[in-house]
N, C-alpha and C positions, 0 to 999 in steps of 0.2 A: 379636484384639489380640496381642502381641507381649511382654508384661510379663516379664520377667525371664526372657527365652529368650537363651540366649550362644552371639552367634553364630560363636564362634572355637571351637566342638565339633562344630557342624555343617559335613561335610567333602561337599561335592554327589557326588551317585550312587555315592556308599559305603555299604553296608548295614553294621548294628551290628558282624558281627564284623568286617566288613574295616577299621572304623576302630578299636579295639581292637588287634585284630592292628598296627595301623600305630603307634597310640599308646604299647604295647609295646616294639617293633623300635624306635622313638625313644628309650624309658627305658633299653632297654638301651646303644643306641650312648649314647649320652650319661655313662652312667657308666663304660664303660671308656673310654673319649677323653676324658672332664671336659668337652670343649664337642663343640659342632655345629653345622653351619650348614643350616638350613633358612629354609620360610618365616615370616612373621609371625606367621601363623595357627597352623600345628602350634606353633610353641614356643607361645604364649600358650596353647595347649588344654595341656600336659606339665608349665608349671612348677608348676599346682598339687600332681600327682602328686609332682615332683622333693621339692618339701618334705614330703609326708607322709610319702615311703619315709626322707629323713633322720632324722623324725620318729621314726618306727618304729624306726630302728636306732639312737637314742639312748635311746628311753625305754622300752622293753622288752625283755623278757631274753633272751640269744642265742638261746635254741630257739625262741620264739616269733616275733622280728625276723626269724630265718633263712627261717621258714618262710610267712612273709607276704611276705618279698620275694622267695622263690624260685617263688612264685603269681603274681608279676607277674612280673619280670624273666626274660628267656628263656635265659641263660648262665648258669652257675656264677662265670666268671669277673667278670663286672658287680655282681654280689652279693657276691663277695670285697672288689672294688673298694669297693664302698660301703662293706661293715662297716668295714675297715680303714681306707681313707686318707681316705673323705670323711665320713663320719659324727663320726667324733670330732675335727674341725675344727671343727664346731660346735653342739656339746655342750649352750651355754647359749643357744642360741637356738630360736628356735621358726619362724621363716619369712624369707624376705631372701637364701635363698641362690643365687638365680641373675643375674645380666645380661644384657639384650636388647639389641644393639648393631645398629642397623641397616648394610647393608651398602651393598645395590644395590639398583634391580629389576631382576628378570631377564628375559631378551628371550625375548619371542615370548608369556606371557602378564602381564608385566609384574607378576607376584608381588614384594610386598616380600619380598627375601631378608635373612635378620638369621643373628646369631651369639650360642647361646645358651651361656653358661660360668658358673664357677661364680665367686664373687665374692672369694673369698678364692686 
């Protein structure tokens, strides 16, 4: 049975760390650029993360938020990003803060390509 298995995590013939490492390499590009375009799939598997890391660096205290996001996020510079410009944008909120805009499909395997950014 198939009960509450999501299938926008399972990325085919990628072992755990290599989707990790990729899930990653996405949080990070995406907070220093504020958007990205990939596929359907990968955003829908990151916007969960995108809102806890906001999460994190709103409702905990800087050494603690610094260091839970510099565990995930692979730059220094992406983590500046956050604390600074995108975290206290939205302060009172708790989830909402990304948009999935689709774009294209792309040729040759016909992937929805979308554009993921941030809503404010």
């Amino acid at each position: 049975m198939r009960h509450r298995v999501k299938k926008y995590k399972n990325f085919k013939k990628k072992d755990l760390d290599h989707r990790n490492a990729m899930l990653r390499n996405l949080l990070t590009s995406f907070f220093t650029h504020k958007a990205i375009t990939t596929t359907e799939k990968q955003a829908k598997a990151i916007v969960g993360e995108i809102d806890r890391l906001i999460n994190v660096a709103n409702t905990k205290d800087n050494g603690n938020a610094i260091r839970e996001i510099a565990s995930i996020l692979f730059t220094k510079q992406a983590g500046i990003e956050l604390m600074t410009n995108v975290a206290p944008q939205y302060k009172g909120l708790m989830s909402g803060f990304t948009r999935i805009t689709p774009i294209k499909y792309r040729d040759g395997d016909s992937a929805k390509v979308v554009k993921l950014e941030l809503v404010k």
